[in-house]
C-alpha positions in Angstrom: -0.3 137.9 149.9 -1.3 141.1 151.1 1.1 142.8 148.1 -2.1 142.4 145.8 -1.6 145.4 143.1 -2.6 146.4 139.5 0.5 144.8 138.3 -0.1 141.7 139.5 -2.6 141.0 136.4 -1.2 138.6 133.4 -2.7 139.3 130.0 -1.7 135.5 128.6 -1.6 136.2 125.0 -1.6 133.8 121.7 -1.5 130.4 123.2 0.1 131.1 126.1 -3.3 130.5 128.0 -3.9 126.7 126.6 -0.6 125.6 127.8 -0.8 127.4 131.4 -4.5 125.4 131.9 -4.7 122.6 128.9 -7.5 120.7 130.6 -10.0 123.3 130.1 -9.0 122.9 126.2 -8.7 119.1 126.0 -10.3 117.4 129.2 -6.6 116.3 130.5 -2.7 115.8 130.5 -3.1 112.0 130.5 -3.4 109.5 127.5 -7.1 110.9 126.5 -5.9 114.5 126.0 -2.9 113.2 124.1 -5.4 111.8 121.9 -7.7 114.4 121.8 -5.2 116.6 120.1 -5.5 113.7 117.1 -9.3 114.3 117.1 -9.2 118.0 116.5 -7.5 117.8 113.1 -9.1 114.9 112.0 -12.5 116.6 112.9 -10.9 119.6 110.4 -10.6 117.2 107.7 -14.0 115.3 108.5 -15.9 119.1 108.5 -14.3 119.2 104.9 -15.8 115.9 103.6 -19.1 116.9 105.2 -19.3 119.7 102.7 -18.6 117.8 99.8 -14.8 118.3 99.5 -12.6 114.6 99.8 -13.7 111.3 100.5 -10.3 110.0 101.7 -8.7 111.2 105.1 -5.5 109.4 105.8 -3.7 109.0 109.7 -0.1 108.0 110.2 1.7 107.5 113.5 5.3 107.9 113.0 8.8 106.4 114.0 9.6 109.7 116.0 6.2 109.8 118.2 4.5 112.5 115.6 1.0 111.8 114.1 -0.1 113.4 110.6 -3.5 114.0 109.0 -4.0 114.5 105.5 -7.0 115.0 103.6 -8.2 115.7 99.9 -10.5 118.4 101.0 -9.9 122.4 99.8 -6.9 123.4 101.6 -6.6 126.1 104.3 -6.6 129.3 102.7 -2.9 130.8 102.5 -3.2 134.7 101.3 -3.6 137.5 103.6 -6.5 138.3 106.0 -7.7 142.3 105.0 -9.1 142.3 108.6 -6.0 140.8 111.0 -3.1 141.5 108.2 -1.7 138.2 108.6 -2.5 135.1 106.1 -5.4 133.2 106.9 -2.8 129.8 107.8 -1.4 131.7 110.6 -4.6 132.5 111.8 -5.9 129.3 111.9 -2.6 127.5 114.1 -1.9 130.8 116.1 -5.1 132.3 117.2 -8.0 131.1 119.6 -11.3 131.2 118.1 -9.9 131.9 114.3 -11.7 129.5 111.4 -14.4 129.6 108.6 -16.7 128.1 110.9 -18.8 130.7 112.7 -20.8 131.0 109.6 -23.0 129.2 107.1 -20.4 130.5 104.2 -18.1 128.1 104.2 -19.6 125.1 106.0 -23.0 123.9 105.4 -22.5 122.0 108.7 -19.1 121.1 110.6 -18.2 119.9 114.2 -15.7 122.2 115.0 -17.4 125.6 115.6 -15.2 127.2 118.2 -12.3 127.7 115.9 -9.6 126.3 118.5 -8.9 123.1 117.6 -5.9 123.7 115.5 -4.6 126.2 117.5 -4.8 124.2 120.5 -3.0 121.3 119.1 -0.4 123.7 118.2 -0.2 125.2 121.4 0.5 121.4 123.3 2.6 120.6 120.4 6.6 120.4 120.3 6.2 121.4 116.7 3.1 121.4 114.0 4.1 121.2 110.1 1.0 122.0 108.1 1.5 121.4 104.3 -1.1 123.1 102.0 -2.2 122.0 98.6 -4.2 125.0 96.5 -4.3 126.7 94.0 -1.7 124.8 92.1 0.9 125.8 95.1 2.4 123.7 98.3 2.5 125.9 100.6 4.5 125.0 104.0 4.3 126.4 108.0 6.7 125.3 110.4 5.8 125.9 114.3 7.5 124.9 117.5 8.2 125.2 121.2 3.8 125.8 121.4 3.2 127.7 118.4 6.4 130.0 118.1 6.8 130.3 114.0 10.2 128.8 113.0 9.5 128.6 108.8 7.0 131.6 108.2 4.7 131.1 105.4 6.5 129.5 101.7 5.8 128.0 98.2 7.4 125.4 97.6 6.5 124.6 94.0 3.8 123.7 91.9 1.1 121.1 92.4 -2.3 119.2 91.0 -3.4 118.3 94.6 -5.9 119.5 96.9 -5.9 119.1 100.3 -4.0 119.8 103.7 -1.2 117.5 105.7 -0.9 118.4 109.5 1.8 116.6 111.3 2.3 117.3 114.8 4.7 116.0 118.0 2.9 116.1 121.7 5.2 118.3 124.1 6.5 115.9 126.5 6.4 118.5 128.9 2.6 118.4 128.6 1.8 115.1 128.8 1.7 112.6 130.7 2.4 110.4 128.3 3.4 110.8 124.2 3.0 107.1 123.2 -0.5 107.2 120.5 -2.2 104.0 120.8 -3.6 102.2 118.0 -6.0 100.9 119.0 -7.7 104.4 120.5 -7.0 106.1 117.1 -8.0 103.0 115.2 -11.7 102.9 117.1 -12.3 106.2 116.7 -11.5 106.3 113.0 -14.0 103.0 112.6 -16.6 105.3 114.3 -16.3 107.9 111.9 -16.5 105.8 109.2 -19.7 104.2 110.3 -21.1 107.7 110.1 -19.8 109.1 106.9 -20.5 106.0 104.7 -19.3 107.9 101.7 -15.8 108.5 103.1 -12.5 106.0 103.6 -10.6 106.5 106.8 -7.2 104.9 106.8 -4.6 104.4 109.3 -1.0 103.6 109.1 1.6 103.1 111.4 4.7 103.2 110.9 6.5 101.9 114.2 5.2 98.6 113.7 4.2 99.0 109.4 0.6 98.1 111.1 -2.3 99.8 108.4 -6.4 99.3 108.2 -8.6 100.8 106.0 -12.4 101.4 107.0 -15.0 102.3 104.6 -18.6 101.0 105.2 -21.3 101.7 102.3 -24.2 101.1 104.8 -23.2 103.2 107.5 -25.6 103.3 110.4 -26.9 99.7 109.7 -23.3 98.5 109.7 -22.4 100.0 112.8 -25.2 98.8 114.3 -25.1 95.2 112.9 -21.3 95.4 115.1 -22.8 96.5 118.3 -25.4 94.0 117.9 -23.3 91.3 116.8 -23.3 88.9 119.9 -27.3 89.8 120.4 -30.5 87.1 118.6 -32.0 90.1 116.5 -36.3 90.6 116.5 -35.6 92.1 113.4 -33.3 93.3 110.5 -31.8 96.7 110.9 -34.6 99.6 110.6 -32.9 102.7 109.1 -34.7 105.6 108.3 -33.3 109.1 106.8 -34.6 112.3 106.2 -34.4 116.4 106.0 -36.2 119.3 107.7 -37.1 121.3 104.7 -37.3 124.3 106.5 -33.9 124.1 109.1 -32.1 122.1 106.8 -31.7 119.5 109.9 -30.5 116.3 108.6 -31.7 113.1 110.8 -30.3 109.9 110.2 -31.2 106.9 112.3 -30.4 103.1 112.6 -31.9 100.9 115.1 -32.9 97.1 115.9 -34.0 95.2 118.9 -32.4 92.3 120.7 -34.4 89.4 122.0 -31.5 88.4 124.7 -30.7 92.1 125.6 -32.1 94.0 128.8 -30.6 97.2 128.4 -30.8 100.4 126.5 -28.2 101.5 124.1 -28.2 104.9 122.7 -25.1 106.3 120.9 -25.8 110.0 119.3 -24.2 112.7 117.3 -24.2 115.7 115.8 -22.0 116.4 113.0 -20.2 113.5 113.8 -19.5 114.8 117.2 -20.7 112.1 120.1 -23.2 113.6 122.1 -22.1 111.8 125.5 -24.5 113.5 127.6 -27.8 113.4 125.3 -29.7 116.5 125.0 -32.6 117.7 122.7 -32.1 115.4 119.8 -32.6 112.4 122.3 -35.2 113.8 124.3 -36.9 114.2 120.5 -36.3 110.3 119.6 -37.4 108.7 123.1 -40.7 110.8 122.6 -41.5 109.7 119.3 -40.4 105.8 119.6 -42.8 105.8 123.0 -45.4 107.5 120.6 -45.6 105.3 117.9 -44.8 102.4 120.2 -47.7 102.9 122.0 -50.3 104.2 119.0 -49.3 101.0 117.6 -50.1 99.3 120.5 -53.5 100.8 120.6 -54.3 100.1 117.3 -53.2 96.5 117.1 -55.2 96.1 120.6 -52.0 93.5 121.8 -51.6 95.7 125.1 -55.3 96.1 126.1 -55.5 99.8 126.5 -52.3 99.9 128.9 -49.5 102.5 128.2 -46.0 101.1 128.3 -43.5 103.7 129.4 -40.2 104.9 128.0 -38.1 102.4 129.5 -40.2 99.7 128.5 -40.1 100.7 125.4 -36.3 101.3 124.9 -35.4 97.4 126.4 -33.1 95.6 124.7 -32.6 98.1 121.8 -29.8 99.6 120.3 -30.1 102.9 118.1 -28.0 105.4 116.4 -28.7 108.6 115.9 -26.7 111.1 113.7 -27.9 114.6 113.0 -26.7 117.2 110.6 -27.1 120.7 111.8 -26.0 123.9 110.4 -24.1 126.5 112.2 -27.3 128.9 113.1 -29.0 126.2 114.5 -26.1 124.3 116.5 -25.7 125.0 119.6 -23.5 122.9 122.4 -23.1 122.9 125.9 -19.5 123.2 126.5 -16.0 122.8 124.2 -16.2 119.2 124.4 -19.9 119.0 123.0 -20.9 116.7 124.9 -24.8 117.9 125.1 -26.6 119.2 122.5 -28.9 122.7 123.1 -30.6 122.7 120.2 -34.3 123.5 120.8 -35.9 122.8 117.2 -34.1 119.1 117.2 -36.4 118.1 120.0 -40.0 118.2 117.4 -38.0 117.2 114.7 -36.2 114.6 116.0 -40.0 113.4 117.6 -41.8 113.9 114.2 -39.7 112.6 112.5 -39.1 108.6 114.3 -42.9 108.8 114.9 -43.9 109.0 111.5 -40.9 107.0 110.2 -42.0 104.2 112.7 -45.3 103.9 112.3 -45.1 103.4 108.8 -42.9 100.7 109.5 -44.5 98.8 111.9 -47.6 98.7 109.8 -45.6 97.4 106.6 -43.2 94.3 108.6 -46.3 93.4 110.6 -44.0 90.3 112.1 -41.3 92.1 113.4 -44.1 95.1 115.0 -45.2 91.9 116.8 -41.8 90.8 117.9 -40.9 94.0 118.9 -44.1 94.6 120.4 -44.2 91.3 122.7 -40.3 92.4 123.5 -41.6 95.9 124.9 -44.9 94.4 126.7 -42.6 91.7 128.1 -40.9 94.5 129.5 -43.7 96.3 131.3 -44.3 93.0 132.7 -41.3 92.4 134.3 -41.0 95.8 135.4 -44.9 95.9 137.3 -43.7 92.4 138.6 -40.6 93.8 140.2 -42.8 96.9 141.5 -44.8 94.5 143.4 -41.6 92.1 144.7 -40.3 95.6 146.0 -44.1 96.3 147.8 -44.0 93.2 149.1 -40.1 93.9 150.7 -41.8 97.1 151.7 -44.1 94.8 154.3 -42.2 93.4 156.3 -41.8 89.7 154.6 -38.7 88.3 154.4 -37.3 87.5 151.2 -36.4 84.3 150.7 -33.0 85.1 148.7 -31.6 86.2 152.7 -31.2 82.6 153.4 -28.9 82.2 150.8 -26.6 85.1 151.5 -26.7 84.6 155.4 -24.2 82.3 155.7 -21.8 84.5 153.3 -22.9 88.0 153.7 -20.8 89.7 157.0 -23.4 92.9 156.4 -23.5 96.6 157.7 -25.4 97.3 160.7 -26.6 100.9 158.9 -29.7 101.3 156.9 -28.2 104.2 155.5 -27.9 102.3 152.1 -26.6 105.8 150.6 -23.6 105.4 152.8 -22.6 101.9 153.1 -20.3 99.9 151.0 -19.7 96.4 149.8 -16.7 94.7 149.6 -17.1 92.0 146.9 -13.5 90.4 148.2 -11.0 87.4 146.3 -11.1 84.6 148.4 -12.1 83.5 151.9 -8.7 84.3 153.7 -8.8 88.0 152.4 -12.4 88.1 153.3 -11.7 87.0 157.0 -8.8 90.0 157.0 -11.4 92.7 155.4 -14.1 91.5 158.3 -11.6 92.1 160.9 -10.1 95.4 158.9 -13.8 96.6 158.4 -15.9 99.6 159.5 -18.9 97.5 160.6 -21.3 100.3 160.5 -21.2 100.9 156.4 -18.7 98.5 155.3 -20.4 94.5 154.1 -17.9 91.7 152.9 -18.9 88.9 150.3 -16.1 86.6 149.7 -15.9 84.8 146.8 -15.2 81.2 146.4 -13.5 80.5 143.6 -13.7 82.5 140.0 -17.2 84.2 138.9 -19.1 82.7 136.3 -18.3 84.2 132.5 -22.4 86.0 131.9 -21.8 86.9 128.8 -22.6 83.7 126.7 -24.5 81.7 129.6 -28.4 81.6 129.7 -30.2 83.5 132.2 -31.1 80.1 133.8 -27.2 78.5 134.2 -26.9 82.2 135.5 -29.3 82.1 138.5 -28.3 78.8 139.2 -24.7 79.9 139.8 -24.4 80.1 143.2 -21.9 82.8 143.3 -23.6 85.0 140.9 -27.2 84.3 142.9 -25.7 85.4 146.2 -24.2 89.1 144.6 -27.5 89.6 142.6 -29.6 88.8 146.3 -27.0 90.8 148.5 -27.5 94.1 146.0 -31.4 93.7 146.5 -31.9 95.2 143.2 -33.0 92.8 140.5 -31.4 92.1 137.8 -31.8 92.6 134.0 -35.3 93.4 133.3 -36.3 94.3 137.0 -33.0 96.0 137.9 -34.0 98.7 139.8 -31.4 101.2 140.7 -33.2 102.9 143.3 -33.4 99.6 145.3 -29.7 99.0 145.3 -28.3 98.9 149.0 -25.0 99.6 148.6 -23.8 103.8 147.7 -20.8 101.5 146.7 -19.9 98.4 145.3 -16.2 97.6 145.8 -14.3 94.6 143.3 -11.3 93.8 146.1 -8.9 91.2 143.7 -5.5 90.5 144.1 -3.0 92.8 142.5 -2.0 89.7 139.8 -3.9 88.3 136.6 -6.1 86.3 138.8 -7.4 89.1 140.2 -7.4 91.0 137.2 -9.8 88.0 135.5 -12.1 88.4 137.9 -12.5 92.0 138.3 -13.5 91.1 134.4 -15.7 88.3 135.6 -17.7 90.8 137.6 -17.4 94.2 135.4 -18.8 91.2 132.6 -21.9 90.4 134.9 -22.3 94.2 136.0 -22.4 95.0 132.3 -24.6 93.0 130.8 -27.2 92.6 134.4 -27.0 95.5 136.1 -25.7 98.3 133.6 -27.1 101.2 135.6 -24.6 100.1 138.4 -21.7 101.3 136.0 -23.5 104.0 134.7 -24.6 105.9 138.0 -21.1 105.5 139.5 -21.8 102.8 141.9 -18.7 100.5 141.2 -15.2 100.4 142.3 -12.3 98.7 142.1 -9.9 98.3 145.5 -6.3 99.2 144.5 -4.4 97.1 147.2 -0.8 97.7 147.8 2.4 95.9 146.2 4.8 96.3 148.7 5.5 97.5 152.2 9.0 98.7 153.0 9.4 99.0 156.8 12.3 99.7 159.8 11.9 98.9 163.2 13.8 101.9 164.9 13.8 100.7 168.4 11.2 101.1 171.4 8.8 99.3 169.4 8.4 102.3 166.8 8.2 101.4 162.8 9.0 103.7 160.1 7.0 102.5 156.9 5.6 102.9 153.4 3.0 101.7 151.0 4.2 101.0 147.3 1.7 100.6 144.2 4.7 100.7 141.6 8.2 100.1 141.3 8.8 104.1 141.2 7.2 104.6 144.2 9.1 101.5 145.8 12.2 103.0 145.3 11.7 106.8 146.5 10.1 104.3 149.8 13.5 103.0 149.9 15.5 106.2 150.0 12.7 107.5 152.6 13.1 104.5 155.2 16.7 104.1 154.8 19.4 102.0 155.3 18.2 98.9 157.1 14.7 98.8 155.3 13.1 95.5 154.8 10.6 95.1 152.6 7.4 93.0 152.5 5.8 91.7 148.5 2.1 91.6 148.9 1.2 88.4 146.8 -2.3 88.6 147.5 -4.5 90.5 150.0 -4.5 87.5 151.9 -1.0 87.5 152.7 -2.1 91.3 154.4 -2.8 91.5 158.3 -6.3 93.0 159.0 -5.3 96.4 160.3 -2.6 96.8 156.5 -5.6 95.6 154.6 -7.9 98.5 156.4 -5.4 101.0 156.1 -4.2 100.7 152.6 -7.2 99.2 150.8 -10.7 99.8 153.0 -10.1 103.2 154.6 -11.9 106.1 152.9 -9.0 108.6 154.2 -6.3 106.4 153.0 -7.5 104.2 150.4 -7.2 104.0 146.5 -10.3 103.5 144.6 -10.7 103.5 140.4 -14.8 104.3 139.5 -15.6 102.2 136.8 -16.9 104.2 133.9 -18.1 103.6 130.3 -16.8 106.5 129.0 -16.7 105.2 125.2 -19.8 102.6 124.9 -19.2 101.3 121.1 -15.6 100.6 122.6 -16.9 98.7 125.2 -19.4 96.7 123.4 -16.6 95.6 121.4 -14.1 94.5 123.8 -16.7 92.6 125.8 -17.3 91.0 122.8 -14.1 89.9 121.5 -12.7 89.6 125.1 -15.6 87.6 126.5 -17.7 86.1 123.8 -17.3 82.2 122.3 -15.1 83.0 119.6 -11.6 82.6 120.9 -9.7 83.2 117.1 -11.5 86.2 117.2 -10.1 87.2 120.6 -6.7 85.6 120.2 -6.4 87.9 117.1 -6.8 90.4 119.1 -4.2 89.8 121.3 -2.0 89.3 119.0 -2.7 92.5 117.8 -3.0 94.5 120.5 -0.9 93.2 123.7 2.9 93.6 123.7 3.9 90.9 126.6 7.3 92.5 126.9 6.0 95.8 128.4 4.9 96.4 131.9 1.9 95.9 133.0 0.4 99.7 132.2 -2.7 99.4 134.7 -0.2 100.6 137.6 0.8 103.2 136.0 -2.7 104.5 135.2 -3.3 104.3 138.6 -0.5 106.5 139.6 -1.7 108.8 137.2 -5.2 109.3 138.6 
């Protein structure tokens, strides 16, 4: 270490960088990194429709694990670069930060604005064909091995097409994982053709001859119309459009209210990128719908001179937002764009909704009242939990402790950041995780029997559920309308289910009611699910001492195996109520030694959907689905993601 000298210092050159540290390129090795490879051409193709050039972009996944993009757009240029002395094809697979995109020139606007998208996918690639159509020539490239060139640049005859085909193979060295899912690419393409209504997205695949096509005319008020689907509307789908004369900012937005929805959904983009994070273009839209909300409001005279806030305002409504920004505007925070920067989309944004709005509201007088009532409704339910919380505050006893007293084994701290709850399977497992717990920060709630399904009862069967009563009083938060996250008294809540499909249908049960109730729960990081053990494999080796191991896979149970010895014995953990106290604590409660997943909602159209199909009333729609979708040959996969991180 102490050996430390001027050469010592790597100059990675080319693409050796992305494959030495991919994640800084593509967020991961696992199965969203795989996929993310898939995104960066199609987003090529997709900045080529933008402009004007195709309407058709085609995905295939093939027999030998490769996936290929065409489109009809222009075709990457193919003759020589004057500046780098190398044709303009090369540049765009072998360099970082090479493309047409750091300028106004060739894009009007476009998503990909680093210029390392192709290169990337080459870099994490085993090989990348790229087949060009222009100028009446096919021309061909042929990489491998992360980029090396094995066919330089060749015409292969004449042609009346337009357009570039990438195919590409993941590097198995890379990835955790090679296998492209369907249904990942399939949702993703459906998203994009929600926002580019004047494009056809199709997908093919040709391990299973599996194909869709998605093409929606409508656009925004389609996509929201699927998000809403399950939700009583107040009102049909508002959409308004427009452009910034003087940025040349396009602003498209769909929105509508649901009568039987408490929570806020917001999906934004910008250039068909999703804005995960926000950023100014939100900030912009909240400000004006409060605005006109409230002017309205005044107006009218329906909330008697009171302001409703932002959140009262933005209950129960879905909205889309999809901006259109050119390159000197556009500015992201990061590679993955998941924030935008922008500082003139926050006025626009605002002027624009405000006066879009208001002119609504005053034209479709009946829904303005239905969406009114839904927003003062709101305020009202949140002033009335405000004043349940004062009353906490004083000392009163609530009377939702007597139901959890007999149920709840709680932590002694008032250190709410810190403690945890244990929502466990069964009364036998919850005597084991009592005995097993820390009893300063750690509260059990056995559950008797399955969880009730939330998301087709009535907020009255739900309260009357005993089950569901008790988890909503033992959080001390609320629910729906008068969820309040800052009340919560748990830093986490802990799903502990057996390691079967019981236990899998109820963690479901529960993320279900956490959805739909107490969304912010997910959304802040608050909830867990405990990943117990499969298998112990032991050896007593005499004097009273044990050799053992903890197995969560079948890989893991035979390196445990080789480990122990001969003479192992092993132990198949059926439920964690076959598991002593001080096992249950070691493997499963344990902070040092446990294994926790965070529950996340890391795509929300995705999971609007599958709650949907998977939990709503219609079972064809959700047997369909399975048909589609599960392959009950494989192994269960969810082990395997846990392995994986």
């Amino acid at each position: 270490m102490n050996d430390y000298t001027e050469n010592d210092i790597q100059v990675l050159k080319g693409l050796e960088g992305v494959r030495k540290r991919p994640a800084m390129y593509i967020g991961s090795t696992n199965s969203n990194g795989l996929h993310h490879l898939v995104w960066e051409i199609v987003t090529n193709s997709i900045d080529e429709a933008l402009s004007g050039y195709g309407n058709r972009i085609i995905v295939t996944l093939h027999k030998d694990g490769s996936c290929s993009v065409s489109d009809e757009g222009r075709g990457i240029p193919t003759g020589i670069n004057e500046a780098e002395g190398r044709s303009a094809l090369e540049l765009v697979f072998c360099e970082l930060h090479a493309g047409g995109k750091f300028n106004d020139n060739v894009y009007k606007t476009a998503a990909g604005l680093h210029g390392v998208g192709a290169s990337v996918t080459n870099a994490l690639s085993s090989y990348v064909d790229v087949m060009v159509y222009r100028d009446g020539e096919i021309s061909h490239m042929h990489f491998v091995n992360g980029g090396h060139i094995e066919t330089p640049l060749e015409v292969l005859g004449p042609t009346k097409k337009h357009g570039t085909t990438v195919r590409f193979l993941p590097d198995p060295a890379i990835f955790s994982t090679t296998e492209f899912k369907w249904e990942t690419v399939s949702d993703r393409l459906q998203e994009y053709a929600y926002l580019m209504k004047d494009v056809t997205f199709i997908l093919i695949d040709e391990r299973n001859g599996q194909s869709a096509e998605y093409h929606y005319p409508n656009g925004l008020v389609e996509y929201v119309e699927t998000v809403n689907q399950n939700n009583t509307a107040l009102s049909p789908v508002i959409y308004f459009e427009d452009t910034d004369l003087e940025t040349g900012i396009e602003t498209e937005v769909a929105m509508q209210y649901s009568s039987d929805d408490y929570n806020e959904t917001i999906f934004s983009y910008v250039n068909n990128a999703r804005t995960r994070d926000g950023g100014t273009h939100e900030t912009g839209f909240k400000m004006g719908l409060t605005k006109a909300i409230n002017d309205f409001c005044d107006a009218s005279k329906m909330n008697k001179g009171k302001h409703l806030e932002g959140s009262d305002v933005r209950e129960g409504l879905t909205a889309i937002l999809s901006l259109k920004i050119p390159e000197q505007y556009l500015e992201f925070e990061g590679q993955t764009k998941g924030k935008l920067g922008t500082n003139e989309a926050t006025m626009i944004v605002n002027n624009f909704i405000y006066s879009k709005l208001t002119y609504y509201l005053n034209e479709n007088k009946e829904a303005a009242f239905n969406i009114i009532k839904k927003c003062i409704d709101s305020e009202n339910a949140r002033n009335a939990a405000r004043k349940a919380k004062e009353e906490l505050r004083s000392n009163r006893k609530p009377k939702q402790e007597v139901i959890i007293s007999d149920k709840l084994t709680p932590a002694q701290s008032k250190d709410y950041a810190r403690n945890e709850l244990f929502i466990v399977e069964g009364n036998s497992a919850g005597g084991s995780a009592k005995k097993g717990r820390d009893r300063v920060h750690q509260a059990i709630l056995p559950l008797r029997g399955k969880p009730l399904n939330t998301d087709s009862v009535s907020l009255e069967r739900l309260l009357k559920n005993e089950e569901m009563s008790t988890i909503i009083a033992t959080i001390g938060a609320g629910y729906g309308q008068s969820f309040d996250l800052d009340s919560i008294k748990y830093g986490k809540i802990i799903i502990m289910s057996d390691a079967d499909s019981d236990g899998a249908h109820i963690q479901t049960l529960l993320l279900t009611f956490f959805y739909h109730y107490m969304r912010p729960l997910i959304t802040s990081g608050h909830v867990y699910v405990a990943v117990p053990p499969l298998y112990r494999v032991y050896k007593e080796n005499g004097k009273g001492q044990i050799s053992q191991e903890y197995c969560w896979d079948e890989e893991s149970l035979e390196a445990a195996k080789k480990k122990i010895g001969a003479g192992y014995k092993i132990n198949r953990y059926k439920g964690l109520g076959e598991m002593e106290d001080y096992e249950l604590k070691e493997t499963t409660m344990d902070p040092r030694t446990r294994r926790l997943i965070q529950i996340d909602i890391e795509d929300p159209f995705l999971v609007e959907k599958r709650v949907g199909i998977l939990m709503g009333n219609d079972s064809q729609v959700r047997k369909q689905w399975v048909e589609e979708n599960v392959d009950f040959n494989k192994p269960d996969p969810f082990l395997k993601e846990v392995k994986n991180g």
